[in-house]
PADREN-879373 format. One record per residue (C-alpha): residue number from 0; x, y, z. Coordinates in steps of 0.001 Angstrom, whole numbers. Example, Ala and Ser with C-alpha at 12.3 -4.5 7.8 and 13.67 -1.06 7.14 Angstrom:
residues 2
[0, [12300, -4500, 7800]]
[1, [13670, -1060, 7140]]
end
This chain:
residues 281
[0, [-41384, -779, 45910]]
[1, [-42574, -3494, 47879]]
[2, [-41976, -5946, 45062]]
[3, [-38092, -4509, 44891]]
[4, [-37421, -4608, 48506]]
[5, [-38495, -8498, 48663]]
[6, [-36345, -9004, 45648]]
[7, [-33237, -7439, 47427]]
[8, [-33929, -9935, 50682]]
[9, [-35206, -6580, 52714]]
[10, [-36853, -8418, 55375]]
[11, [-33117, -10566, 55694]]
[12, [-31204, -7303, 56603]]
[13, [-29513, -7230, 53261]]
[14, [-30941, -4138, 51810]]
[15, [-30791, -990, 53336]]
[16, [-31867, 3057, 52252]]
[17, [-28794, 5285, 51995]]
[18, [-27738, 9075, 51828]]
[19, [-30296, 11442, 50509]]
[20, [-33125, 9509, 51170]]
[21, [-32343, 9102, 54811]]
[22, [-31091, 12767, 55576]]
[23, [-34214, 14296, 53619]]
[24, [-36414, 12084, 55440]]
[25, [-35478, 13077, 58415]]
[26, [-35467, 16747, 58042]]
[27, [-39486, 15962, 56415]]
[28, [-37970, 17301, 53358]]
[29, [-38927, 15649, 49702]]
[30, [-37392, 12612, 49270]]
[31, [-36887, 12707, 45360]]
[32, [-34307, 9982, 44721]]
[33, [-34360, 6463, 46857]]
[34, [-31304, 4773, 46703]]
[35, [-30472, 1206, 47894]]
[36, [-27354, -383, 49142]]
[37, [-27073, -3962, 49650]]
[38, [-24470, -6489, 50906]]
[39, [-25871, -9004, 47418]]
[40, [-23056, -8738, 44609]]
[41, [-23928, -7060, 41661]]
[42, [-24468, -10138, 39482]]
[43, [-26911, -11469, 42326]]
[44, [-28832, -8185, 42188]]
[45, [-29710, -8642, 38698]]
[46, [-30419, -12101, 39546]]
[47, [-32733, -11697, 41585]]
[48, [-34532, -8393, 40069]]
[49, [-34812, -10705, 36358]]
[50, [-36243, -13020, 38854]]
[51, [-39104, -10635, 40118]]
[52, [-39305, -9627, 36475]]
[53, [-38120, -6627, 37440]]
[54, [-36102, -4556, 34765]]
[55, [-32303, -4080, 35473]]
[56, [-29702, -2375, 33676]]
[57, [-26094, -2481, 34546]]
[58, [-25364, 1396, 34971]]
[59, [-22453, 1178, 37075]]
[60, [-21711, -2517, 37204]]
[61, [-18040, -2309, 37461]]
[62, [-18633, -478, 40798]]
[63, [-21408, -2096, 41908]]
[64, [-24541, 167, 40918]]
[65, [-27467, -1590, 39006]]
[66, [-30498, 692, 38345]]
[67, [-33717, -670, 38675]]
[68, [-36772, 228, 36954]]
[69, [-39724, -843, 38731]]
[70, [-43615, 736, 38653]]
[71, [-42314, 3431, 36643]]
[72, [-39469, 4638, 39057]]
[73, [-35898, 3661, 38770]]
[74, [-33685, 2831, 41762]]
[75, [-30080, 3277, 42092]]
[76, [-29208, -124, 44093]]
[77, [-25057, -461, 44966]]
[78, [-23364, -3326, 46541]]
[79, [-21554, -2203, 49677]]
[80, [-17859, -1191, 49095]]
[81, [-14879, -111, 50428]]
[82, [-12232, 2166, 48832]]
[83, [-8898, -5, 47668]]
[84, [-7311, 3076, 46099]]
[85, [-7793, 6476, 44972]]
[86, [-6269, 9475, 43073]]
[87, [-8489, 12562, 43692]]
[88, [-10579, 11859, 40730]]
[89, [-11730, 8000, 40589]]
[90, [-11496, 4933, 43365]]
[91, [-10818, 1400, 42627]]
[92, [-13527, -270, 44987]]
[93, [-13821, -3757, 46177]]
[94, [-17238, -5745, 47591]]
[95, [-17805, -6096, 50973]]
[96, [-20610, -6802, 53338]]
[97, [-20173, -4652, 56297]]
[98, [-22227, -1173, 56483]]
[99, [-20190, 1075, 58580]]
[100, [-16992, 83, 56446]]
[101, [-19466, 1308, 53518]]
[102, [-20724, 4614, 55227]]
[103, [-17286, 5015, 56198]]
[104, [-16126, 5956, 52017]]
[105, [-19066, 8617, 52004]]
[106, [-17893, 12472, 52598]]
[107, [-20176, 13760, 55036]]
[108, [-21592, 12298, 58099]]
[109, [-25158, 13001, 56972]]
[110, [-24859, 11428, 53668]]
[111, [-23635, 8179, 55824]]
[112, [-27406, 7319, 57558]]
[113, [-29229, 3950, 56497]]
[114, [-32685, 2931, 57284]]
[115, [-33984, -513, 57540]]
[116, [-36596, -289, 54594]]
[117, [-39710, -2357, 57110]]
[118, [-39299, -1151, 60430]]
[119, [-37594, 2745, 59549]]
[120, [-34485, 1913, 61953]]
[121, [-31809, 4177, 61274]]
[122, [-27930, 3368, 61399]]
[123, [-25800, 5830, 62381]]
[124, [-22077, 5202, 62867]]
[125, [-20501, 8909, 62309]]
[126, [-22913, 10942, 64758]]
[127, [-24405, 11870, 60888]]
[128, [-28078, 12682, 62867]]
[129, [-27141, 15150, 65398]]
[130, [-24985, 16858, 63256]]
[131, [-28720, 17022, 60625]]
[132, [-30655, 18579, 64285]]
[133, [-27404, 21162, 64394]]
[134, [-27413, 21903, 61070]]
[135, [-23648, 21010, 60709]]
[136, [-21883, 20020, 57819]]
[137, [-18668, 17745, 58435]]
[138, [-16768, 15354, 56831]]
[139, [-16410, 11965, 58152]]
[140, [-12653, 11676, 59484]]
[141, [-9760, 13351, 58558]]
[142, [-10957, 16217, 55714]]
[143, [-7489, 16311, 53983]]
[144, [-8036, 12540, 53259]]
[145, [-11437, 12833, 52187]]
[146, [-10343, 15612, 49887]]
[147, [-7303, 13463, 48513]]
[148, [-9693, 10732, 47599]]
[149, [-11934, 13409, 45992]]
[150, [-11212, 17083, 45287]]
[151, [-15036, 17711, 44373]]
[152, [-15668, 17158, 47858]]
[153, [-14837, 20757, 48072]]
[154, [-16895, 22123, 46491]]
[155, [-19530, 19851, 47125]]
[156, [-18996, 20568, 50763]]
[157, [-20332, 24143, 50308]]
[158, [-22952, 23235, 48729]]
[159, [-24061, 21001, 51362]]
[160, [-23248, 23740, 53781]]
[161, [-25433, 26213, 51571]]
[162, [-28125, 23935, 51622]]
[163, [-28001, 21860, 55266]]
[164, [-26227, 24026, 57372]]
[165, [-26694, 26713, 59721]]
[166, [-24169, 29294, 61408]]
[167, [-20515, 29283, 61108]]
[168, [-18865, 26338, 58743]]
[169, [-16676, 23470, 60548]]
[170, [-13551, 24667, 60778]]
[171, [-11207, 21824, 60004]]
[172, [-13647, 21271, 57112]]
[173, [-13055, 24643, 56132]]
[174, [-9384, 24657, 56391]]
[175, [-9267, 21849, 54722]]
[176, [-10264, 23221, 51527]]
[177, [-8681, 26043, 52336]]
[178, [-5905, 24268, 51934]]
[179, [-6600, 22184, 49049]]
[180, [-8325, 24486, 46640]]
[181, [-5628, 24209, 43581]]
[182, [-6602, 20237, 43679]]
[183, [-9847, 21691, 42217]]
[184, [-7106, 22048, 38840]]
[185, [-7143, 18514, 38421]]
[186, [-11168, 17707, 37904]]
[187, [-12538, 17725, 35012]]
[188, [-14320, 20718, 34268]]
[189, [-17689, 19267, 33624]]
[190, [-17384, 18071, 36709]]
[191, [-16325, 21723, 38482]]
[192, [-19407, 23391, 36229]]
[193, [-22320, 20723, 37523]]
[194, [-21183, 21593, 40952]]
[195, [-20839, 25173, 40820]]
[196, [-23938, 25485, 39319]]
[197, [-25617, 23187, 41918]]
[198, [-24642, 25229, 44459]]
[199, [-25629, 28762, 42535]]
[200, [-28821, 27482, 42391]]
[201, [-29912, 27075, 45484]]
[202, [-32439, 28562, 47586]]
[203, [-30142, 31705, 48904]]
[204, [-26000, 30354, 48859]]
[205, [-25117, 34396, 48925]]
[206, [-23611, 33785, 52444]]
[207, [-21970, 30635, 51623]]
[208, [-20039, 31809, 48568]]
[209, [-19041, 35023, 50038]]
[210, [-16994, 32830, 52768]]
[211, [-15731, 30916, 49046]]
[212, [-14804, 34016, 47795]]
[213, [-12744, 35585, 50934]]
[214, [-10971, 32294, 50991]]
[215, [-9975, 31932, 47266]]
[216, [-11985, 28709, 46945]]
[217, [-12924, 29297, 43189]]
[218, [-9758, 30890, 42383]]
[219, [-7857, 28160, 40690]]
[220, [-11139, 27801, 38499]]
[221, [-12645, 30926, 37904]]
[222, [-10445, 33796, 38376]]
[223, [-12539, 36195, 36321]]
[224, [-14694, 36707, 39242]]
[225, [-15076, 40548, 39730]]
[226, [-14388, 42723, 42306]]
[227, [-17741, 43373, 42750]]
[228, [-19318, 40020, 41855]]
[229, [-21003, 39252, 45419]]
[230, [-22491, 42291, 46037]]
[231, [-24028, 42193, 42021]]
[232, [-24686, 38231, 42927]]
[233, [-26577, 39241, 46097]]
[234, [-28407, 42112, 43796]]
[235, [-29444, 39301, 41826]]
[236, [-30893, 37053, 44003]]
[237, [-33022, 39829, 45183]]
[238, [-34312, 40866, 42087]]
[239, [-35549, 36907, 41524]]
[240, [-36652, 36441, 44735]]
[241, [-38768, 40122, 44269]]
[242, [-39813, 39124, 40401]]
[243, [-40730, 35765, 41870]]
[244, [-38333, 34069, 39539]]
[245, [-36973, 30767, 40685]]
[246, [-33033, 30529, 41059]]
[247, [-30720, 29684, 38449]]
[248, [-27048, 28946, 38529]]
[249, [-26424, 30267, 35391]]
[250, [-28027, 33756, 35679]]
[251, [-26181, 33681, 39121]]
[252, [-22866, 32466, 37532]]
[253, [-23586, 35577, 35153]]
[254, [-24025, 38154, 38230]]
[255, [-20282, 36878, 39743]]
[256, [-18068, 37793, 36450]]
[257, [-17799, 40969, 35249]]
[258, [-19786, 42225, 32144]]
[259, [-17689, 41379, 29769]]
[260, [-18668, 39014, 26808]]
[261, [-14795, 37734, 26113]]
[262, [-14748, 36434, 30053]]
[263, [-17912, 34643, 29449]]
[264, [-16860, 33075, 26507]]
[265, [-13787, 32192, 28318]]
[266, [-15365, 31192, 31352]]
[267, [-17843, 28724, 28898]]
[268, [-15203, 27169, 27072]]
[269, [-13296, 26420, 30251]]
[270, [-16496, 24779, 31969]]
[271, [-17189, 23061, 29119]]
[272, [-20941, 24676, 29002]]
[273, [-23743, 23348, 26705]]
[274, [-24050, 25480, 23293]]
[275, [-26892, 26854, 24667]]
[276, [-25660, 27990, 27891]]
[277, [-22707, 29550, 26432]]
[278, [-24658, 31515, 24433]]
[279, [-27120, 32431, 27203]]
[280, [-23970, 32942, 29781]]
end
């Protein structure tokens, strides 16, 4: 890591962590995933990693994310951006070099930390680490434009809830996509299923998708749920966490929709499932 970070020009301020790394860090969770942002252009990144003889492969180049694969580990690094335009779906993105115009595009305020990668300094320019001490989930800005620029920021915002928060969700977040649930229609459904399914398996999200389900968030996307699918989802997630089984979105996806082998077939073919899990859903 060392070897990467002197590479990027770390100790020149032109490397930073970002997002998940940050946030878990700071709430001594497991940081799995270390991502990097940097104010170097894409082609310089590779530059330099080839350089350091340091393998790089173009993953994302057109928007500014070369991976890394150094000691055995791969690193997401991404040239800072702004947002030039954007339909809901996908952003046009052009290069820039200033970090709080960068945090700024993120959804939530603690996805928008960066550390200094030597001395552990951490940036905050949305009030991202009080809101991690609160537990609160919020987006940065206006919600109704971070929802135009993305509509999976809906969903992913309960699942951030589910899994950061604590307590009642922010309002104007949550009447925000409120609001917007039918732009949930326009994603693609792969999209929709990794999400959902995220956010089924977590830890406990029983409380967080019973305030989905009173406010017709999955509606537009699964309308098969059943009458009785939270109190059978909540059954479920007792019986794992009694068996000692560890969560899984799909069994909990199951528990939601009635029993009823045509509305999991239909339910599968509208996700866009896996063979495998449509059989197993």
């Amino acid at each position: 890591m060392a070897r990467l970070l002197d590479a990027l020009g770390a100790t020149e301020g032109l490397t930073r962590y970002v997002g998940g790394a940050v946030r878990d860090d700071l709430l001594d969770l497991p940081v799995s995933d270390v991502d990097l942002a940097t104010r170097l252009q894409p082609d310089e990144v590779i530059r330099r990693l080839e350089a350091a003889r340091i393998k790089a492969v173009p993953t994302g180049i057109d928007h500014g994310t070369v991976t890394a694969v150094s000691d055995g580990h791969a690193y997401e690094i991404t040239t800072l951006r702004r947002d030039v335009s954007t339909d809901g779906r996908r952003a046009t993105v052009a290069f820039t070099t200033d970090w709080e115009e960068d945090a700024a595009r993120r959804d939530f305020t603690i996805n928008a930390l960066s550390a200094d990668p030597l001395t552990g300094e951490v940036f905050d320019y949305f009030g991202g680490a009080s809101d991690l001490l609160e537990r609160h989930v919020r987006f940065i800005g206006d919600p109704l434009k971070r929802i135009a620029e993305d509509h999976l920021r809906i969903l992913r915002y309960f699942r951030f809830h589910a899994r950061f928060g604590a307590g009642k969700p922010d309002i104007a977040a949550l009447e925000a996509c409120t609001q917007r649930a039918n732009d949930l229609m326009a994603l693609s459904r792969e999209r929709i299923a990794d999400e959902l399914l995220k956010l089924l398996a977590l830890t406990d999200p029983s409380v967080t998708v019973g305030i989905m389900l009173e406010r017709a968030i999955f509606k537009p996307v699964l309308p098969e749920i059943a009458a009785d699918g939270f109190a059978r989802l909540e059954a479920a997630i007792a019986a794992e966490q009694a068996a000692g089984i560890a969560p899984d979105g799909l069994r909990r996806l199951a528990a939601l929709l009635p029993s009823d082998v045509a509305v999991a077939q239909a339910v599968a073919a509208r996700l866009k499932l896996s063979n495998k899990a449509r059989k197993r859903l």
